[in-house]
Every structure is written in structure tokens, then in C-alpha cells.
C-alpha positions in Angstrom: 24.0 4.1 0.8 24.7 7.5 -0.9 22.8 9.1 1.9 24.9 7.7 4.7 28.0 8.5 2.7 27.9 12.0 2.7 26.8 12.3 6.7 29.6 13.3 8.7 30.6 11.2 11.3 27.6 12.7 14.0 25.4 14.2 11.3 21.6 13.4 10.7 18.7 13.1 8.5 15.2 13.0 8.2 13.8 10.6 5.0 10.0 11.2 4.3 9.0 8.5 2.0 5.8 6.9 0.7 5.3 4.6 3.8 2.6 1.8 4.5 2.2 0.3 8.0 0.1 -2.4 7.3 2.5 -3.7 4.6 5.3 -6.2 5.7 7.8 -5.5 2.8 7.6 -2.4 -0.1 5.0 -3.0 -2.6 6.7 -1.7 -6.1 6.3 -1.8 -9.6 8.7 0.4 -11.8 6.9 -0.5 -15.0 3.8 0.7 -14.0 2.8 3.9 -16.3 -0.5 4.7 -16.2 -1.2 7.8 -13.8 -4.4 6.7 -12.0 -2.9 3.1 -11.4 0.3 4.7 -9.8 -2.2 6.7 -7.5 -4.8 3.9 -7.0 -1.8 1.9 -5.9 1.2 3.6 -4.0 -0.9 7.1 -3.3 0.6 9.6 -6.0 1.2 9.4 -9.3 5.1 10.1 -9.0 5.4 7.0 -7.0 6.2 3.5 -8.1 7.1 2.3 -4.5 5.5 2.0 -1.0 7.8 0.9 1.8 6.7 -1.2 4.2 7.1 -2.3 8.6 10.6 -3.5 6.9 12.2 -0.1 5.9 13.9 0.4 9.1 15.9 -2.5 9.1 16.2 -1.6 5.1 18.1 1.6 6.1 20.0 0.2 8.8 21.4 -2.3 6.7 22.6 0.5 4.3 24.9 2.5 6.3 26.8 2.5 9.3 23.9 4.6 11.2 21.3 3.9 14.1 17.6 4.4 12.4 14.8 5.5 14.4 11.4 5.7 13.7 9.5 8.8 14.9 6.4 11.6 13.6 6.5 15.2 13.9 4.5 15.3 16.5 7.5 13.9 18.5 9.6 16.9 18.4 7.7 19.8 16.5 4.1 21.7 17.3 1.8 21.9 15.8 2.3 25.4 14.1 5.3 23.9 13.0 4.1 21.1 11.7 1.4 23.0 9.6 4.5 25.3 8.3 5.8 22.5 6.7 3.3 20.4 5.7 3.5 17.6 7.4 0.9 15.7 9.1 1.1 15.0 12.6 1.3 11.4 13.1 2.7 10.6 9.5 5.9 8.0 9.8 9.7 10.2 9.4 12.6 8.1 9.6 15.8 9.8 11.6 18.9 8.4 10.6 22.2 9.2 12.9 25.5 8.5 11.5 27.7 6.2 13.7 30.8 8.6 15.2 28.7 11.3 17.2 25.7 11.2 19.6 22.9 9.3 19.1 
């Protein structure tokens, strides 16, 4: 919510987050502690969450923007994509705030 607040009417984001496809819903666990668990589990030790197929609608439902699901590869090459660490075919999530083009 606080992400769509402060688009502008016609702004957009990228959101990069710890992302499963074969998971239907987020697998979390905030009191989870122990380092190697946390990276056994969600793939790093800072994360307690991996979102799953159901994040899109997740974000849609938390703003008044359209959500699409896209990879660097979409709309970067591949010398880009190596500048910022990314990897090719990883899952970004582009979120366009309602009010401007789409």
C-alpha cells in the first residue's frame, strides 16, 4: 500500500522479491532465527518470506495499479542485465499506477 501511495498518478515500479513459482501462496515464518534454516528455506538468510503464483493478485489488491509480470530479459540486454545483477529469466514485478499509461 505504501508503495502505491507515493506513485504519482502515471508513475511505476519495479519490486524484486524473494519469489517461488512452484509455490501457490508465500511460504513465511517470521520467527524463524537460525541463519542456515532461513537459507535452507526461503534462499538467504535475510529472508523470512517467499512469495508465491499468488503475489500478483497480492499487489493488485493493494493499490489502485495494473501489475504485470515480466523478467529482464523482456526489456534489457544482456550487458545490462549483468550491470545490475540480475539474472535473465528471474521474475520482476512492474506495477503502473492507475491515472497514466499503462
Amino acid at each position: 500500500r505504501e508503495l502505491c501511495r507515493v506513485l504519482k498518478p502515471g508513475g511505476w515500479g519495479l519490486i524484486q522479491v524473494p519469489h517461488a513459482r512452484a509455490l501457490a501462496t508465500a511460504d513465511e515464518d517470521l520467527s524463524l532465527a537460525n541463519p542456515q534454516e532461513r537459507r535452507q528455506r526461503f534462499g538467504s538468510t535475510l529472508h523470512c518470506r517467499l512469495y508465491g503464483r499468488d503475489y500478483p493478485q497480492f499487489l493488485q489488491d493493494q493499490g489502485d495499479w495494473h501489475v504485470q509480470v515480466i523478467q529482464p530479459a523482456d526489456f534489457l540486454t544482456s550487458e545490462e542485465i549483468a550491470r545490475h545483477a540480475l539474472l535473465p529469466h528471474e521474475t520482476l514485478f512492474r506495477v503502473d499506477k492507475q491515472g497514466g499509461a499503462v
